[in-house]
N, C-alpha and C positions, 0 to 999 in steps of 0.2 A: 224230213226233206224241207216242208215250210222252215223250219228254223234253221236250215243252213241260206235257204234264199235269201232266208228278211237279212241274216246275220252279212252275207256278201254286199248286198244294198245298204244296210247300215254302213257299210266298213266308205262304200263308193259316196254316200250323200257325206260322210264325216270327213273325209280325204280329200274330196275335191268337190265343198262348197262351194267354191270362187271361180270355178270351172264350169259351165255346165254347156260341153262338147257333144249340142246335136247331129252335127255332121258329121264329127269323129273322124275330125281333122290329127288330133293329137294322141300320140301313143301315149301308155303308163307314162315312161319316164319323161316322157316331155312334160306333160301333166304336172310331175312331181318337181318337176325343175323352173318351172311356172310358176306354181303353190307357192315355191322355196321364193321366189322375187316379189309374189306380190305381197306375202305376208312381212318380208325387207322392207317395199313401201310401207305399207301401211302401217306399220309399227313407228316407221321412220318420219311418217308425214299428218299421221293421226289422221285417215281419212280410208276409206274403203271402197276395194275394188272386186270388181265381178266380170269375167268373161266368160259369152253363151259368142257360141254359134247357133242358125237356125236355118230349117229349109224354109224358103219363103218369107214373107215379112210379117211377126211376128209382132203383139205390143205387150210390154214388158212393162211389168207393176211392180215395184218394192215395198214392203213391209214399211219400213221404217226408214225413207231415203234422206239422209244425212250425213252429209260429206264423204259423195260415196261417185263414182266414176262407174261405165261399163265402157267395154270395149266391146262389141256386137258386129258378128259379121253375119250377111244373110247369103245364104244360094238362092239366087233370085232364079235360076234357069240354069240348063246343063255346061253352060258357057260362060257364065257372070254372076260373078261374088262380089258383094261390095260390103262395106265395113266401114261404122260410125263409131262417135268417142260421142260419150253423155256424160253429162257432171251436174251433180246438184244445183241450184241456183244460192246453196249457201258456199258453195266455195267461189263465187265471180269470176265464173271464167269467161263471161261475154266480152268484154274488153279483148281476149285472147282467142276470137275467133280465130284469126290469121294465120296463128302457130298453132292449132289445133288443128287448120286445116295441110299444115306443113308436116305434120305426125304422119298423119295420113299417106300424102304425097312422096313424102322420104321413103315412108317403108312397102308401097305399092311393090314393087319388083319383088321381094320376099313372096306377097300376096302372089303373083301373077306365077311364080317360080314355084308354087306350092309348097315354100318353105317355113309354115306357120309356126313352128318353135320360133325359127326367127323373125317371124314377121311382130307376135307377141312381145317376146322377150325387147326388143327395139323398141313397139312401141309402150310398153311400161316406163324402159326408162327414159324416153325421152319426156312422159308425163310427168316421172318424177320428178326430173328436172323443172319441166315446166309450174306444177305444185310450188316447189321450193322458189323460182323466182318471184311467183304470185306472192306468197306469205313475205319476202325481206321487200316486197314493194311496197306490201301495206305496211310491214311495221316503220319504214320509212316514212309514206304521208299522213301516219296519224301521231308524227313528233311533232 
């Protein structure tokens, strides 16, 4: 019996690393259809991403934090959820408050509408986009 637990836990810590769904906002397949994007980023933009949800607010420690983004939404209370973007300070996204705060902003209604495949799956790629302008802006001002 232990060895089919741990074996099921193995299977859940290896599948959805970049997940870690405290609220359990997302089914399996949402989950896997998540995975399937951020693993596209990241492969795509050489940088790494992690999405937790959490009851309450929560501080959140990385290992080894380089060039690495989370997406984190808290249930503050039975009635308010709110949800931040973090990003290393090697990727400079200070300059880009504004549009990080427009990430946000765009994809509330998903949040409010409890449609969080979509509210995710938006804001990935609107990061990703966001990622790829940052990198052809600096290879532009260090010509």
């Amino acid at each position: 019996m232990f060895r089919i637990v741990f074996l099921f836990l193995m299977i859940n810590i290896l599948s959805f690393g970049k997940i870690e769904d405290g609220l359990n906002l997302l089914n399996l397949k949402d989950k896997r259809r998540i995975e399937k994007l951020i693993t596209k980023i990241e492969n795509s933009k050489d940088i790494i991403i992690y999405i937790k949800t959490v009851n309450g607010e929560e501080s959140i420690q990385l290992e080894n934090p380089q060039k690495t983004v989370m997406i984190i939404v808290q249930k503050i209370n039975d009635e308010k959820v709110a949800s931040e973007l973090k990003f290393t300070e090697d990727l400079r996204m200070e300059d880009r408050e504004h549009d990080l705060n427009l990430i946000l902003v765009n994809n509330k209604d998903y949040m409010f509408d409890a449609k969080y495949e979509d509210y995710f799956e938006n804001v990935l790629m609107e990061i990703d986009k966001l990622v790829d302008y940052s990198e052809k802006e600096e290879k532009v001002t260090d010509k």
